[in-house]
Structure formats: C-alpha cells, structure tokens
C-alpha positions in Angstrom: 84.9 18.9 97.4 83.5 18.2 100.8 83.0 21.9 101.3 80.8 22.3 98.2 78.7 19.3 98.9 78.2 21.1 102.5 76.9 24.2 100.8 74.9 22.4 98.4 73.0 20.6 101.3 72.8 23.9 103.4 71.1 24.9 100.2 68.6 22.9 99.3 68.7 20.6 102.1 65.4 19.4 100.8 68.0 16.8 98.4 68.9 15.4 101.9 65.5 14.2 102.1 65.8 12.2 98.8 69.1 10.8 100.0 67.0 9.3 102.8 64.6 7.7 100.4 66.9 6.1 98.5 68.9 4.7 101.4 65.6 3.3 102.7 64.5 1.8 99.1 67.8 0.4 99.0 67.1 -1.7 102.0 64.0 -2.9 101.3 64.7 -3.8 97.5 67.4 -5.8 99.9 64.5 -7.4 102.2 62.2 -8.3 99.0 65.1 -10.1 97.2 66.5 -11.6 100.6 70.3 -10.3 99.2 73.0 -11.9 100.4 75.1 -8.7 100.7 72.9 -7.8 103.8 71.5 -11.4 105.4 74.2 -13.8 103.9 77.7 -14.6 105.7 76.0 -14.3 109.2 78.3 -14.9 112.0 76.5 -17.4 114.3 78.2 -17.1 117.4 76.7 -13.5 117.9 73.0 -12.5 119.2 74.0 -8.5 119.4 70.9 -7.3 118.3 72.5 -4.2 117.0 73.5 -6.2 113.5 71.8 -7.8 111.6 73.6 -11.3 112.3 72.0 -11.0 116.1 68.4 -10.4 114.1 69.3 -13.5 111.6 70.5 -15.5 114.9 67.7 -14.5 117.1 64.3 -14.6 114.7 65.4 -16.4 111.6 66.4 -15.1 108.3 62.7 -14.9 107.6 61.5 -12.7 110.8 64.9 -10.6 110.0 64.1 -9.8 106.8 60.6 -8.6 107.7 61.5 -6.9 110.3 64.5 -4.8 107.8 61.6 -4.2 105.8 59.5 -2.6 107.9 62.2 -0.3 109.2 63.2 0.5 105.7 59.2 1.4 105.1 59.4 4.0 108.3 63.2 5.2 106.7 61.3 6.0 103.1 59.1 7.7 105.4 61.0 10.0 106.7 62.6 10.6 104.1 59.0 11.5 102.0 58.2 13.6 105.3 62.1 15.6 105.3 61.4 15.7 101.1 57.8 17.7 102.1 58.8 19.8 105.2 62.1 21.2 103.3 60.5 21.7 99.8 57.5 22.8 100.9 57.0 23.8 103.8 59.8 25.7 105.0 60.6 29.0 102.4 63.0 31.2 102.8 
C-alpha cells in the first residue's frame, strides 16, 4: 500500500502540493473557529514555545490563535506555490 502511494507521489507529485493546502486550511478553519481540539486542554505549567500550550501560556489564547493563523496562511502558501511549480512549471 505504502509502496503505491510512494509511486503515485513520485508521479504526480504535484498532489503533494494539494496535500499541503489542505493541511494548512485545516489549521486555519481551526484558528477562525478557536477549536478546542487544537487550543483547548492546555497544560499550564509549560512555556515550550514549540506547542501550542507554550504559545496559549505565553501570548494568550487570542495572540495564539492569530499567530496559528498566520502560519497556516504562509502553509496554504506553499502549498499554492508546490501546486504551481509541479503542475506547471516543471514537465517532463
């Protein structure tokens, strides 16, 4: 299974590309609606700045969720930009 989805990608690795988008949409549908899957149960003991309980503790829920936002913006992006370069820009 693994090996066909590997073939696939090396394909048409232009579907990578959407994977990205969606991944980034997916996080910021999750800033818009504040969801608690991604800013609820926030340990409070921790400022590691590498989660997104550090971001909650540090900035506020608020600031956090911006801030997610904004990343997931540049993540669509890249995606958009991987989407263009593989479907058409680079033929084979």
């Amino acid at each position: 299974m693994i090996d066909k989805i590997k073939d696939f990608l090396s394909l048409n690795p232009h579907y990578i590309g959407l994977f990205i988008v969606l991944v980034g949409a997916a996080g910021l549908i999750a800033a818009i609606t504040d969801a608690n899957w991604l800013f609820g149960d926030v340990n409070t003991t921790t400022y590691n700045l590498k989660k997104i309980d550090g971001w909650v503790n540090m900035f506020g829920r608020k600031t956090a969720r911006i801030i997610s936002g904004v990343f997931s913006v540049v993540v669509i992006l890249a995606g958009i930009f991987w989407f263009w370069a593989y479907a058409f820009y680079y033929k084979r």
